[in-house]
N, C-alpha and C positions, 0 to 999 in steps of 0.2 A: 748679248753679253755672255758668251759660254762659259766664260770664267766668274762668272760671278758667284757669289755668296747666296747659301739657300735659309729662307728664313721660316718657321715654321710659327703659325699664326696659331693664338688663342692655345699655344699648345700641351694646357691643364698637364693630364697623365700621361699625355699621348709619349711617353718614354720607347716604350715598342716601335711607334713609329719614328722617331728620331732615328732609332738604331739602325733600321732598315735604310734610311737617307745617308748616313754615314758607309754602312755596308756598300750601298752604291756609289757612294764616292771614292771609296778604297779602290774599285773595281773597274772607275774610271779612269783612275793615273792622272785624274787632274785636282788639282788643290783647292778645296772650296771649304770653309767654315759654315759648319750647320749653328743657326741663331735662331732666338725662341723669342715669345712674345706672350705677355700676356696682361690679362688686367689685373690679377693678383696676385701677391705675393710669396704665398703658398702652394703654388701648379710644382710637381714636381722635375718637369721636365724644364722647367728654367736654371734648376741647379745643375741638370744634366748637360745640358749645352756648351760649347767654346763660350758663346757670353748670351747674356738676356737681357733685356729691359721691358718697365711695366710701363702699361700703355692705358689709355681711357677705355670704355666697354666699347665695343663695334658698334652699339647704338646709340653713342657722344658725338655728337658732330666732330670736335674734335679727333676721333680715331683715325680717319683718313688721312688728313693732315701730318698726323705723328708719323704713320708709318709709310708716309712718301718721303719726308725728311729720314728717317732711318735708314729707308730704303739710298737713299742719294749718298748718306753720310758712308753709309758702312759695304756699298758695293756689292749690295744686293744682286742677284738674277731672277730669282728663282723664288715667289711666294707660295708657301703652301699653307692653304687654307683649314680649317678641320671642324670649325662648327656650324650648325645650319644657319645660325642668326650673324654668323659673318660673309654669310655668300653671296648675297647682292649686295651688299656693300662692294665687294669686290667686282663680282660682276659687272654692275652701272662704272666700276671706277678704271675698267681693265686697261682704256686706251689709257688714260694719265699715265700708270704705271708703266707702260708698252713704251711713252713719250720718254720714260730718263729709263729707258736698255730693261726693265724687270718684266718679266714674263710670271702672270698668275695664274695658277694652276685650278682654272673653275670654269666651269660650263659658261653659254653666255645667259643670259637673265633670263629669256624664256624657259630655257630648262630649268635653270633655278625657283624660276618663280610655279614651277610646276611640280618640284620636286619638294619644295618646303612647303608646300599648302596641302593637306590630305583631303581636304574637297577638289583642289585643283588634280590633284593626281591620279582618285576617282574618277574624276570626268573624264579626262585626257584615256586614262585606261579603258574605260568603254569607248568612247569616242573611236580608240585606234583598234579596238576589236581584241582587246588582250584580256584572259585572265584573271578576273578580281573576284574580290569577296563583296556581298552585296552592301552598301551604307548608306546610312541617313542621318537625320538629327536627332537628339533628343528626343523633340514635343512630337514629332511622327511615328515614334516608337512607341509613345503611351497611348496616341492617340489609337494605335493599329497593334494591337498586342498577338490576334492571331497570327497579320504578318510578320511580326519579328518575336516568336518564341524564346523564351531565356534558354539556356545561359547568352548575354551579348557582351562584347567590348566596349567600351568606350574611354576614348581618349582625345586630349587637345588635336586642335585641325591642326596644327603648327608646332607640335611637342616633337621630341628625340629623345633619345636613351631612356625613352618608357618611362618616360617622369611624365606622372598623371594619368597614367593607361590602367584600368579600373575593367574585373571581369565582373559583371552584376547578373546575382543569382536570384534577385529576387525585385518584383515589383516595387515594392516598396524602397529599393534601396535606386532605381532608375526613377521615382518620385523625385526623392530628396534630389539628387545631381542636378533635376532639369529645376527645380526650383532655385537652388543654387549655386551654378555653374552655368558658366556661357562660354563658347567658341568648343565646345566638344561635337567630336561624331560617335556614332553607333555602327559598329561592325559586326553583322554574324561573324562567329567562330570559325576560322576554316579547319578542317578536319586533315588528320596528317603529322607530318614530320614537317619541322622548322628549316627550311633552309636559307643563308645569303649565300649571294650570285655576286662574288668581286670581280668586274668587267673593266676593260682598259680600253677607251675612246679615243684616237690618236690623232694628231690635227687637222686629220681631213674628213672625222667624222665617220672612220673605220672602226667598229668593235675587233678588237686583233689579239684577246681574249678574255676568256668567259673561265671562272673558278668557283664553282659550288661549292662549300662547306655545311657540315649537318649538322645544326647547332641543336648538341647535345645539353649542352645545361648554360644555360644567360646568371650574369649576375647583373643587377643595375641596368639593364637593357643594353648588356657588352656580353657578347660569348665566350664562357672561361673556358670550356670543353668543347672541341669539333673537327671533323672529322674532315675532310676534303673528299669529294665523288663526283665520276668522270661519269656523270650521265648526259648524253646527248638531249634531252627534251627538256633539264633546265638550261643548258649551256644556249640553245639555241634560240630557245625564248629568251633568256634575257642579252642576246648578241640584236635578234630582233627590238627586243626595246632601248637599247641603251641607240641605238642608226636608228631609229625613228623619234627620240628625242630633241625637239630642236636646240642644235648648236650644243649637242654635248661633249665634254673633252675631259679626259683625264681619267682619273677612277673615279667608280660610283657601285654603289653596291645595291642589288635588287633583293629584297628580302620578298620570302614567298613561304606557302605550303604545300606540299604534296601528298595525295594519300596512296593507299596501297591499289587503286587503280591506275595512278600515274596521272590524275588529276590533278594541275597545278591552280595556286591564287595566289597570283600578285597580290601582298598588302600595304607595300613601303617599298620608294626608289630615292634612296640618299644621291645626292650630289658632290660628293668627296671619299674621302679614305674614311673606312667603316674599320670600327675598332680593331674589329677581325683579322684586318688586312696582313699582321703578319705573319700568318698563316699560309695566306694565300703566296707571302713572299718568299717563304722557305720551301714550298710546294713546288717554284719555279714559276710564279707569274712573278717578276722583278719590274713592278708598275715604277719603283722607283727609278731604278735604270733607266728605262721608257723617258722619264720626264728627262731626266739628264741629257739622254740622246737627242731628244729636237731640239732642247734648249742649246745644245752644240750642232744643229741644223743638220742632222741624222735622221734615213727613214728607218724605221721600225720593220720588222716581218710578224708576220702571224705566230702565234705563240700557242700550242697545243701539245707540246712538249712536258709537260708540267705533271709531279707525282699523285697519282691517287693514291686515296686510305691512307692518307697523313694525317694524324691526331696532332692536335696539339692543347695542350692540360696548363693551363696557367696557375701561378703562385704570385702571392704577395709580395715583394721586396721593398725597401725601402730606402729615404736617400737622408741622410743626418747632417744638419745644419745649427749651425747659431740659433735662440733663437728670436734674437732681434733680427735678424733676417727676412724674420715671415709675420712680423707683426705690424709692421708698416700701411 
């Protein structure tokens, strides 16, 4: 369905990325309405949209339902995903939506279900011989304190945007946690600079390119400061992990460390558009484009064209509304 309507899921703040989906449709010369979605009434990118509607949570039996009727009613093509806890839903659901012309923009479930588990993505990462920081659990960490010296992380196995990710400096405070808290890991620290790796996986399972940024300063577990760098040793580690992913497609972003040996550690591999991304898109990685082009049954080429030492510094705006609007 090339002409179809792109609809962007769960799409809270993600106003950046809408814009960048729009930008590619300008670019396209073909007429599609970008549509938002979400479970609450207050996202502000629903007011941003041609149109929106509110939907049940991704984890309501109902949500599938809703936005395959949506999808049917309003001439969808085109679903773009954006949070971890709606990805296998999509995943598991991709033929249904494939069956009425809509194409979802997500890896198939094993990479998902690899990429939202931070035990799962640990394992898989030693497993395939890559780059990780060392992890455990909790009660192994008290129990072994010479081998896991403080300072350590620890965060939900299945958290994003650093909600719940806790640095513990002290014994007593990696106590409390493991007494009261369950489904967390423990990660030594990796040493270094912060980087994500926004890579672009094309339908045949091609990384066709790799975008490092050096995430200067995080707010909320989203980079408000970063830089973009054209180094070869993370571009190609993460082109190697994104083709060794089972059935990965579209963006994904590898977050990692590197220290001033050039020692890298994978700590996190998202399976969608990472906040960051549009950065990556002003830089000349136009992931959005990309989706538009197969979705018009277009190959893609290799993309390495792309600016380094791009900053990009964000600021707050906002979008003023009624305010029965948002109290629903």
């Amino acid at each position: 369905m090339g002409n179809g309507n792109i609809l962007i899921s769960s799409a809270g703040r993600r106003v950046g990325l809408l814009t960048c989906v729009r930008d590619s449709i300008a670019s396209s010369g073909v007429n599609r309405a970008v549509i938002t979605i979400d479970a609450g009434s207050s996202a502000p990118a629903i007011f941003v949209a041609e149109s929106a509607w509110l939907v049940p949570r991704c984890t309501d039996p109902e949500f599938l339902n809703t936005v395959l009727r949506l999808c049917s009613k309003h001439g969808i093509g085109l679903i773009i995903p954006t949070i971890d806890t709606e990805l296998a839903v999509y995943a598991a659901a991709s033929e249904k939506f494939a069956g009425i012309g809509v194409t979802v923009c997500v890896s198939d479930l094993p990479a998902v279900q690899i990429c939202c588990n931070k035990v799962a993505t640990h394992e898989w990462l030693v497993a395939n011989g890559f780059p990780t920081v060392r992890q455990t659990d909790l009660h192994s960490a008290l129990l072994d304190p010479s081998g896991w010296p403080l300072q350590l992380i620890v965060k939900p196995y299945n958290g994003s945007a650093s909600i719940g990710v806790r640095r513990i400096q002290t014994r007593i405070e990696l106590e409390a946690l493991a007494q009261t808290t369950a489904g967390c890991i423990v990660q030594e620290i990796a040493a270094g600079r912060e980087f994500t790796i926004n890579v672009y996986v094309n339908r045949s399972g091609e990384c066709i390119c790799a975008i490092p940024h050096w995430r200067m300063e995080v707010r909320a577990g989203e980079v408000s400061k970063g830089i973009t760098v054209k180094d070869r040793r993370l571009m190609d580690l993460a082109r190697a992990v994104a083709e060794a992913l089972p059935g990965a497609y579209g963006p994904l972003n590898i977050q990692c460390f590197m220290d001033e040996s050039g020692t890298i550690r994978i700590i996190e591999i998202n399976a969608r558009f990472g906040g960051g991304y549009p950065l990556a898109h002003r830089a000349g990685g136009r992931f959005t484009d990309w989706l538009l082009a197969e979705l018009d049954g277009k190959r893609l080429s290799y993309c390495d064209d792309w600016i380094d030492d791009l900053a990009m510094l964000r600021y707050d705006e906002a979008v003023f509304v009624s305010g029965s609007r948002v109290r629903t």
